[in-house]
C-alpha positions in Angstrom: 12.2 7.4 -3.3 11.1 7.0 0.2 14.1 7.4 3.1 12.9 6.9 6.6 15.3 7.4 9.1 15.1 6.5 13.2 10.8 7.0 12.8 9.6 6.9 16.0 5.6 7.3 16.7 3.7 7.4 19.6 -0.5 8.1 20.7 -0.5 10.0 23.9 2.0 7.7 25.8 2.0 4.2 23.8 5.1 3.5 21.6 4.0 2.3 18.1 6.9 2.9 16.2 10.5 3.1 17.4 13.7 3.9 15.6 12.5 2.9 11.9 14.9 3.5 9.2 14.4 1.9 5.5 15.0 2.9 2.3 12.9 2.3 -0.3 13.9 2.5 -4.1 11.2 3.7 -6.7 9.5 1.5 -8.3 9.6 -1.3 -6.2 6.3 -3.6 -4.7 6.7 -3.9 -1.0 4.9 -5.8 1.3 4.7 -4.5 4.6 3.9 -7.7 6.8 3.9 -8.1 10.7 1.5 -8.8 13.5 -1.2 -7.2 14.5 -0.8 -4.2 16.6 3.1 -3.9 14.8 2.7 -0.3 13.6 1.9 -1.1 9.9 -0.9 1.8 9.3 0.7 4.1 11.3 4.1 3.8 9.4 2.0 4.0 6.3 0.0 7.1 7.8 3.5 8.6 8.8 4.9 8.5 5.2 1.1 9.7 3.8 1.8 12.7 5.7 -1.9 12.1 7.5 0.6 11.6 11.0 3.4 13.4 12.0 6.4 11.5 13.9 7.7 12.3 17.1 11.1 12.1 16.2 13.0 11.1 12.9 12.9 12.2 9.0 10.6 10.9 5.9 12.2 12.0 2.9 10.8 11.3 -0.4 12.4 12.2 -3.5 15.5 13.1 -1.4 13.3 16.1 -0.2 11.8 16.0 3.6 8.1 15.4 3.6 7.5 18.8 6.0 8.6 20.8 3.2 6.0 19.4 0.8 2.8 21.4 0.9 -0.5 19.7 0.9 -1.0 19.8 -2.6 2.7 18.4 -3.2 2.4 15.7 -1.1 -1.2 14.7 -2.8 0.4 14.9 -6.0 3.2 12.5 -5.1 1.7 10.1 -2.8 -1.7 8.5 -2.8 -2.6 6.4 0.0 -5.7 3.8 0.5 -7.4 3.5 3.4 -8.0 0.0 4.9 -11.4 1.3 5.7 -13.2 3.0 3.2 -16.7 3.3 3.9 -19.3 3.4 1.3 -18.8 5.9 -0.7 -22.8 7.2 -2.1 -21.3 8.6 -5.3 -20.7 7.4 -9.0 -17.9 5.7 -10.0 -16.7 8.5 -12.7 -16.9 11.0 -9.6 -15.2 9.1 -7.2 -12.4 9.3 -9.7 -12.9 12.5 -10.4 -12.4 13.6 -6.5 -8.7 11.5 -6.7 -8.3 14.7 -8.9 -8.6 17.5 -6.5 -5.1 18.3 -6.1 -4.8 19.6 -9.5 -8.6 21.1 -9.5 -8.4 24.7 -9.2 -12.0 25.9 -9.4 -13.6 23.3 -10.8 -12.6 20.4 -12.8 -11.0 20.4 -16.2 -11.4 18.6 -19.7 -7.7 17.4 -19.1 -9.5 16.2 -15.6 -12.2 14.4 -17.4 -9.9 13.0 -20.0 -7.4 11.4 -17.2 -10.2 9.6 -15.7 -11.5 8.4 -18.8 -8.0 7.0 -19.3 -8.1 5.2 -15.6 -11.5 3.6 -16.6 -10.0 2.4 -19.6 -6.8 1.1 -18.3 -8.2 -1.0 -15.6 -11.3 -1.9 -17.9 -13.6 -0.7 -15.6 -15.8 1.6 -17.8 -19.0 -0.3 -17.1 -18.8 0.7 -14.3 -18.5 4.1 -14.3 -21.8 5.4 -13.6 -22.7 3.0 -10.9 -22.8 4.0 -7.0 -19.4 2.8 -5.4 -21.6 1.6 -2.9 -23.4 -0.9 -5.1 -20.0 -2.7 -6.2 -18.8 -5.8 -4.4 -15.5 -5.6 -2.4 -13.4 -6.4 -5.3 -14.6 -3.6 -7.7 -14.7 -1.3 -4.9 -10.8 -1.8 -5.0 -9.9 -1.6 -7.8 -12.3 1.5 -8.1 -10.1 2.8 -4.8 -6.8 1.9 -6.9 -8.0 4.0 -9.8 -8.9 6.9 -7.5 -5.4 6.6 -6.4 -4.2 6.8 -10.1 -5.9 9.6 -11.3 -3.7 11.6 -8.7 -0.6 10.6 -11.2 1.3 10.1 -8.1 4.8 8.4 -8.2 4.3 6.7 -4.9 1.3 4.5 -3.8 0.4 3.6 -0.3 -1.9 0.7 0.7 -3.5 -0.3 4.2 -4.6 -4.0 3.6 -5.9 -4.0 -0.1 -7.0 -7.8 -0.1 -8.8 -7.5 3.5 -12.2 -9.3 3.1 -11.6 -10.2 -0.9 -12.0 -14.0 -1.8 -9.7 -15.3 -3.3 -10.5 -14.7 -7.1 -10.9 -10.5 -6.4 -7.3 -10.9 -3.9 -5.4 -12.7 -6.9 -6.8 -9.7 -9.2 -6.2 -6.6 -6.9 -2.3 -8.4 -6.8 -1.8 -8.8 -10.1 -2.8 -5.1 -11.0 -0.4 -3.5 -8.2 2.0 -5.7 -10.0 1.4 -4.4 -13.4 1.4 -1.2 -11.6 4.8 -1.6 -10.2 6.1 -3.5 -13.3 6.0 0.0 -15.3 7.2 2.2 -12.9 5.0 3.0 -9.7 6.3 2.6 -6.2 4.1 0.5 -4.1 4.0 0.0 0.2 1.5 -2.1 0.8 0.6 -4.1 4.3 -0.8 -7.3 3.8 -1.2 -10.2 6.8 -1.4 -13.2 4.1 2.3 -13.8 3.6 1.7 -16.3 0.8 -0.2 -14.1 -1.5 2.1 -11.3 -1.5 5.4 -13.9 -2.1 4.3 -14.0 -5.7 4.0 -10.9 -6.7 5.9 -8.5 -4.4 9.6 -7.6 -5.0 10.3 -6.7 -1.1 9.5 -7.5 2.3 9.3 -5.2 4.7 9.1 -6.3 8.4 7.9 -5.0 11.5 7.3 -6.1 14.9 6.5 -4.4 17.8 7.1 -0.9 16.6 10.2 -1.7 15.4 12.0 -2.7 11.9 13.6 -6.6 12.3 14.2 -6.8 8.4 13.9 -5.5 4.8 15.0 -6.9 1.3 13.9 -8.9 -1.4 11.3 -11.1 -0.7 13.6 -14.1 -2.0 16.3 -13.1 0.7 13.7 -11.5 3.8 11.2 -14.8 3.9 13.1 -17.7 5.6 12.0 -19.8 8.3 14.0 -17.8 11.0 12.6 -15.0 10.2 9.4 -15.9 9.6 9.3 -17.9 12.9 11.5 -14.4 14.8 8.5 -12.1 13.5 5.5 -14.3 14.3 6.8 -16.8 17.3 5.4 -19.4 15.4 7.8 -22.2 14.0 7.3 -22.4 9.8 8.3 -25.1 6.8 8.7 -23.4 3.3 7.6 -25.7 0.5 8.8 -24.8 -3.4 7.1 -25.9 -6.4 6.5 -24.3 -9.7 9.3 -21.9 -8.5 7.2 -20.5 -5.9 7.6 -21.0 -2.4 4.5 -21.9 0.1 5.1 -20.8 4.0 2.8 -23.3 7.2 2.8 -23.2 10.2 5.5 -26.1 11.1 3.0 -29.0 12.5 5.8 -30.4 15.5 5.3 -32.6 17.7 
């Protein structure tokens, strides 16, 4: 679904990414996780076509992303912002404008009908003719999400989803990329809070400085060497109710 091979990235004369190469199967959740400064929005920009590499190939579908054209690309990738601003528009046509790439003069009943659908699906129809702006930070997600879905896009990129959620709204954002993922959609998300994304993601990606130190399932990826060779902090990983806990190792 998504085939980056030897990425490399660069603003002006700053390295950010260097010699990334990961392959990424559909429909799997992936959690993008490194330090700051690592390269995670840019990679994600990268494969969102909104940056071009320096050097390397993005292929998705087996096809490379230069070939797509704009439309294409929008109607096979949709990509969330970590910042979003506040959108001074109602919900229904926030959704609506997820529909442009398939708007040709102006929008369709099939148009309406699909957003409809979204409102339905993530039960968000009470909201629907409310300013975005008005909404808290978790329905202004999951309002971003359903943006995203009205695009019908195979592939779904996300730049921090559960920045600045409590806990309540970062447990429900989770649990609908899951569901998402669980029928079918292909989700790269970055995400700092390693412990909220062990439960629900299916793979671990990892960068660090620019470059790629690891990628597989997330049962395989998250151990304490390579937790501690990604952060340069020493880690213990607890297990109960089948879930496993990662803290900072408290030595001596």
């Amino acid at each position: 679904m998504i085939d980056l091979r030897h990425i490399d990235f660069a603003y002006r004369s700053r390295p950010v990414l260097q010699d990334v190469s990961c392959h990424i199967r559909a429909g799997r959740f992936v959690a993008l996780v490194g330090p700051n400064g690592a390269g995670k929005s840019t990679l994600l920009k990268c494969i969102g076509g909104i940056l071009k590499p320096q050097r390397g190939t993005i292929l998705i579908n087996a096809a490379p992303a230069q070939t797509y054209t704009p439309n294409q690309l929008a109607q096979t990738i949709a990509y969330i912002p970590q910042e979003k601003g506040s959108l001074q528009t109602l919900v229904f046509d926030a959704l609506l404008s997820g529909r442009k790439p398939y708007i040709r003069w102006q929008p369709a009943a099939a148009d309406i009908r699909e957003v409809a659908r979204v409102l339905r699906q993530l039960r968000i129809e009470h909201l629907s003719m409310k300013y975005v702006s008005e909404l808290s930070g978790g329905e202004q997600q999951t309002v971003m999400i359903a943006r995203a879905l009205v695009q019908k896009t195979p592939i779904l990129l996300l730049d921090e989803p559960t920045a600045n959620l409590d806990l309540p709204h970062q447990l429900e954002v989770m649990q609908l990329l899951l569901n998402l993922s669980t029928n079918g959609l292909t989700i790269l998300m970055s995400i700092h809070d390693i412990n909220l994304a062990i439960p629900f993601a299916t793979h671990v990606m990892m960068l660090k400085e620019g470059r790629l130190l690891a990628y597989g399932s997330t049962s395989n990826i998250l151990t304490p060497e390579t937790i501690e060779q990604l952060y340069n902090i020493p880690v213990d990983i607890l297990q109960k109710d089948n879930t496993r806990y990662i803290i900072p190792a408290l030595r001596p």
